[in-house]
C-alpha positions as CSV (number, residue, x, y, z in Angstrom):
1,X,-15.0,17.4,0.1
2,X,-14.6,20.9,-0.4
3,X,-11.7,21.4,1.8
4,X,-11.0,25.1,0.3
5,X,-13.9,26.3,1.7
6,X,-12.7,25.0,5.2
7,X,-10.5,28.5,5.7
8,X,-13.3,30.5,4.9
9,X,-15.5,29.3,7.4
10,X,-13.0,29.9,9.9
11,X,-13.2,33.3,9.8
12,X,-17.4,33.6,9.9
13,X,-18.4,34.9,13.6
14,X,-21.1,32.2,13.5
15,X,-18.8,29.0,13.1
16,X,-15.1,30.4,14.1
17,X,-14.9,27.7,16.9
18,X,-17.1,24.7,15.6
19,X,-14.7,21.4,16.1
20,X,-12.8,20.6,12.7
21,X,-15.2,17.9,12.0
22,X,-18.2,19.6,12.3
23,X,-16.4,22.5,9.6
24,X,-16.0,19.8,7.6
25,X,-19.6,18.9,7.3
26,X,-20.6,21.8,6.6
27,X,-17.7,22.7,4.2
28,X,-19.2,19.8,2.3
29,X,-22.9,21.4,2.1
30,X,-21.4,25.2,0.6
31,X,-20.2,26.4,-2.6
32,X,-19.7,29.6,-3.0
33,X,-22.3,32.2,-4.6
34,X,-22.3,35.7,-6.4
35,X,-25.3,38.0,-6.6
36,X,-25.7,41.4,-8.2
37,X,-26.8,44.8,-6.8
38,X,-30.5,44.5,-7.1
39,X,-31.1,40.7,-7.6
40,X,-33.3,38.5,-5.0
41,X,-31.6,35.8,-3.2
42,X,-35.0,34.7,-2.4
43,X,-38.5,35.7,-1.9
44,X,-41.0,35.5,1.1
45,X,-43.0,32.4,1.0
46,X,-40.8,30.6,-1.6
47,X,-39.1,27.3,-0.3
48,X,-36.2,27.9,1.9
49,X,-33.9,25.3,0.7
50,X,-31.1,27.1,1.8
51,X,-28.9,29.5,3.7
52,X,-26.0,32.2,3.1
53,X,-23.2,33.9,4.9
54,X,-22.8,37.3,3.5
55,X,-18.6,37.4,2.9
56,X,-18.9,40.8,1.4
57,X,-21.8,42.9,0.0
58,X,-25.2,44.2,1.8
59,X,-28.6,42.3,2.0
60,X,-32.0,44.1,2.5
61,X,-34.6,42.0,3.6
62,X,-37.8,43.4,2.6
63,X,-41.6,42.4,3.9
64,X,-44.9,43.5,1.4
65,X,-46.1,47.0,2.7
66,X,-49.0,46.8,-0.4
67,X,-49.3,45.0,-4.0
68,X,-47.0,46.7,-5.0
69,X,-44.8,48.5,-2.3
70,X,-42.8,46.3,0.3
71,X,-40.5,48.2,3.2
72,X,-37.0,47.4,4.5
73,X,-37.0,46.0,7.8
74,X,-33.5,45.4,8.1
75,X,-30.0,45.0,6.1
76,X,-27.2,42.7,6.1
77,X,-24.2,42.9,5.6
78,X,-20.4,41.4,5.7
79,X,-19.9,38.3,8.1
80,X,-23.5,37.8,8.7
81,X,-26.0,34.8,8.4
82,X,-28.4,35.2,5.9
83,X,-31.6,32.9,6.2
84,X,-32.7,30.4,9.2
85,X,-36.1,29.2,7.3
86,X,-34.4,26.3,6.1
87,X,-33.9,25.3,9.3
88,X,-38.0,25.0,10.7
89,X,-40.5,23.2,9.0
90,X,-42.7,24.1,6.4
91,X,-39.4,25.7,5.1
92,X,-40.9,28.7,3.4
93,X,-39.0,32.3,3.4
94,X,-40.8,34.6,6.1
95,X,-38.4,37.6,4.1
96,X,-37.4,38.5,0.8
97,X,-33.7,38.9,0.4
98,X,-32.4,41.9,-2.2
99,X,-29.2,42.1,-3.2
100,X,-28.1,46.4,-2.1
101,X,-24.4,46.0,-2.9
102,X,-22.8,43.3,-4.8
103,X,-23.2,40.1,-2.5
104,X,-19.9,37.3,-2.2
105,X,-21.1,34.6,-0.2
106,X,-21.5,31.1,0.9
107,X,-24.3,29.1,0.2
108,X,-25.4,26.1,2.2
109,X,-27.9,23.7,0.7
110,X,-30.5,23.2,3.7
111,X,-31.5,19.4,2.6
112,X,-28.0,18.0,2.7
113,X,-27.1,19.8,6.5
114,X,-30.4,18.8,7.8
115,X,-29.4,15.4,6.5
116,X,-26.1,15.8,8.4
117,X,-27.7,16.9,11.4
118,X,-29.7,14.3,11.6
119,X,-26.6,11.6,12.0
120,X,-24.8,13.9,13.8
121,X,-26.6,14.9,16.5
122,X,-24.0,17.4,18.3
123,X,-23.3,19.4,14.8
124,X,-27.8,19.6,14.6
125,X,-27.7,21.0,18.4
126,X,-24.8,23.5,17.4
127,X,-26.7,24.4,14.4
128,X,-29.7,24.8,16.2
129,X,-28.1,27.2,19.0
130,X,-26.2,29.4,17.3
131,X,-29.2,29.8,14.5
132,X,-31.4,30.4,17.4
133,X,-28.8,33.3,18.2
134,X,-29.3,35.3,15.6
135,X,-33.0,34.5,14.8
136,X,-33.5,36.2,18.6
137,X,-31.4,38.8,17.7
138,X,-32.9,39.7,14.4
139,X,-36.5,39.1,16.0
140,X,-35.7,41.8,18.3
141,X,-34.3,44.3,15.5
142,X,-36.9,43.5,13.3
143,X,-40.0,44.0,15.7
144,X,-40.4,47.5,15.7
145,X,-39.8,48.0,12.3
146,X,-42.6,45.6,11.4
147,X,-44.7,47.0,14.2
148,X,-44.7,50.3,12.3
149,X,-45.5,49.2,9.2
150,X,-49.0,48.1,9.9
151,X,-49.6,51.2,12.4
């Protein structure tokens, strides 16, 4: 079990007060992850098998404006989730993800915390409402910015 990453997830807003055991589950789903300014952490309609939470750096995620253009729709940044796609089937990005400023973060591999969620029922229903959360939230951001793209 990866019972150094326990700390760390401590401090994210999203899972500051899950119950020990459900930390370590997810503890043992993460590894840590680097990414440089101008990488993608993913691309939209690729598999999501995954999810991140930004410990330092900033995250655009981008949507296809033309062939060859796409437009920001929104940035992340420090302490924020990164990815819910893993989450609802088909699991394909509805985002791509570039790297602004050098990105630390936490990856969690989708497959093994669905798997988890799937025994557990009360860590899948905590996963589930606090993704839901921010997938409100960033629906609500994101919106008008998409909105005006296609104007």
């Amino acid at each position: 079990m990866k019972t150094t990453l326990k700390p760390i997830l401590k401090k994210q807003n999203l899972l500051h007060d899950l119950p020990e055991a459900h930390l370590d589950l997810l503890a043992g789903c993460a590894a840590n992850a680097r990414f440089e300014r101008g990488d993608y952490m993913f691309r939209i309609d690729e598999p999501a098998e995954e999810f991140y939470l930004i410990r330092q750096g900033r995250v655009a995620l981008e949507l296809p404006r033309t062939r060859k253009e796409t437009a920001v729709v929104q940035t992340v940044d420090e302490n924020s989730l990164l990815g819910w796609s893993w989450l609802v089937a088909p699991y394909r990005w509805h985002f791509s993800a570039r790297v602004m400023e050098p990105v630390l973060a936490l990856r969690f591999d989708g497959k093994c915390l669905r798997a988890k969620a799937e025994k557990d029922h009360e860590l899948g229903y905590e996963l589930y409402r606090r993704f839901l959360g921010v997938v409100a939230e960033r629906l609500n951001e994101t919106l008008p910015q998409v909105v005006g793209l296609y104007r």
